[in-house]
Phi, psi and omega in degrees: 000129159293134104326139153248335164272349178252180137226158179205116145239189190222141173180139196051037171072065186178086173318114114249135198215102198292124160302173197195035191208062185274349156284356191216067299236063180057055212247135203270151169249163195310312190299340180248013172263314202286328163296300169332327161292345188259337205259299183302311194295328169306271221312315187274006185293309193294105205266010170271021162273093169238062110188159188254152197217117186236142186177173204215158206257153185074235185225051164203156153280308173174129201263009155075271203253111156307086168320314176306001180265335149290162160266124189209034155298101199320120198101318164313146155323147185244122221290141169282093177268351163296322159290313169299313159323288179317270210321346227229273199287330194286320172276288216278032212231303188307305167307315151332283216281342207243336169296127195269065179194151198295164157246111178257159179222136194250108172262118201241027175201215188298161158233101189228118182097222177269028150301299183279349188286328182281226209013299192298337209274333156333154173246006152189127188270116146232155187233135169311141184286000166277347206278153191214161196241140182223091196273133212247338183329283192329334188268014135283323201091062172222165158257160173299144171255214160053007176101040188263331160306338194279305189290317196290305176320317180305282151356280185281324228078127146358284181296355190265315180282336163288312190309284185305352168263333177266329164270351181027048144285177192283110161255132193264164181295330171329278202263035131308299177288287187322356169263334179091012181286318160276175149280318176218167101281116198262144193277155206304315180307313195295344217294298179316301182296355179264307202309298188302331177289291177297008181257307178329302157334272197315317173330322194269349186311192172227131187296324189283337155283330176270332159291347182269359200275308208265316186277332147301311172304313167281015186243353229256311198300309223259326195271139162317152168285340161291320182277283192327324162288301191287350154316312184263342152330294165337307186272320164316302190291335165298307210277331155323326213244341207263166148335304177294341188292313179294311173298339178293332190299293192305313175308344194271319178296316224256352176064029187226146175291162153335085171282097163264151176245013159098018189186000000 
């Protein structure tokens, strides 16, 4: 499938898909929400996709909303950005976070706005040390979006996140990671090729343990810990039951690696 706003392929069970609008440093159009929705639906439809590796082309990752994709113009209708949530950022927030396969987000520039929000909704972040996260809103009158109220407070704490939201300064990744909002920071060269590396990893893993791994954890926030054991009870007795659980056992008695296929 062609594309204009993305790249998207596959190689080694391992979905990448690349933002693609490095003159506007990937900053989404109506048109680069409607590929990015065609591209997440291969990935989760495809079960020889077992994970996905998201990253932006040039030197952002992504500066979140084109404005020039709006009208805000003195005179103008005055724009429904509550409909461009719904419509737009809240499924592709939802499609992430809900795809049952890992998501690595290789941030290889600025991440700014709903840029950094989609990062943050990824199961594992890593950023170029050059790379710096912006929540930008403010310097609009907007608030974060894309789950960025959700994400950041988790991540950060209340007080780190009330900051970086109200004041929408730049955080670099060096102290991203030292804050605990990423997983790593990488020296620049290194990004890709570790990112890929670890998306490879995660591929041969068995998908289906790592996706109830991923759904527990983001559901953990909102639920008692009485519903959360049965929750994971629940996923024991599934997984119990799957191919990969019996091939890690044997392999683990046989002293041999793994082969999982992912079910």
């Amino acid at each position: 499938m062609n594309f204009k706003t993305i790249e998207y392929s596959v190689k080694n069970n391992v979905a990448i898909l690349t933002l693609n609008r490095p003159d506007s440093l990937n900053s989404f159009t109506s048109e680069m929400h409607s590929e990015v929705k065609q591209a997440l639906k291969i990935t989760r439809e495809d079960s020889d996709i077992r994970c996905l590796l998201l990253t932006g082309a040039g030197r952002g990752f992504c500066a979140g909303q084109d404005l020039n994709d709006r009208s805000v113009n003195a005179g103008d209708a005055t724009p429904d950005l509550g409909e461009s949530v719904e419509n737009n950022y809240n499924p592709l927030i939802r499609a992430i976070t809900s795809l049952e396969k890992p998501v690595i987000c290789a941030v290889n520039g600025v991440a700014a706005g709903a840029g950094a929000s989609i990062s943050l909704a990824c199961d594992i972040v890593l950023a170029a040390r050059s790379a710096s996260f912006i929540q930008a809103f403010s310097k609009i009158g907007l608030v974060p979006d894309s789950g960025g109220t959700w994400n950041l407070p988790r991540a950060l704490g209340l007080p780190r996140a009330k900051a970086l939201a109200l004041l929408g300064e730049k955080l670099s990744a060096e102290k991203a990671e030292q804050w605990g909002m990423i997983w790593q920071c990488i020296d620049d060269d290194d990004l890709m090729p570790k990112a890929l590396k670890m998306a490879e990893h995660l591929a041969t893993q068995p998908t289906k343990g790592l996706s109830r791994i991923k759904k527990l954890l983001n559901e953990s926030f909102s639920n008692p810990l009485h519903l959360q054991l049965e929750l994971e009870k629940d996923a024991m007795r599934e997984l119990g039951k799957s191919n990969d659980y019996q091939e890690g056992v044997a392999a683990f008695i046989a002293k041999r690696p793994a082969k999982f296929q992912g079910h």
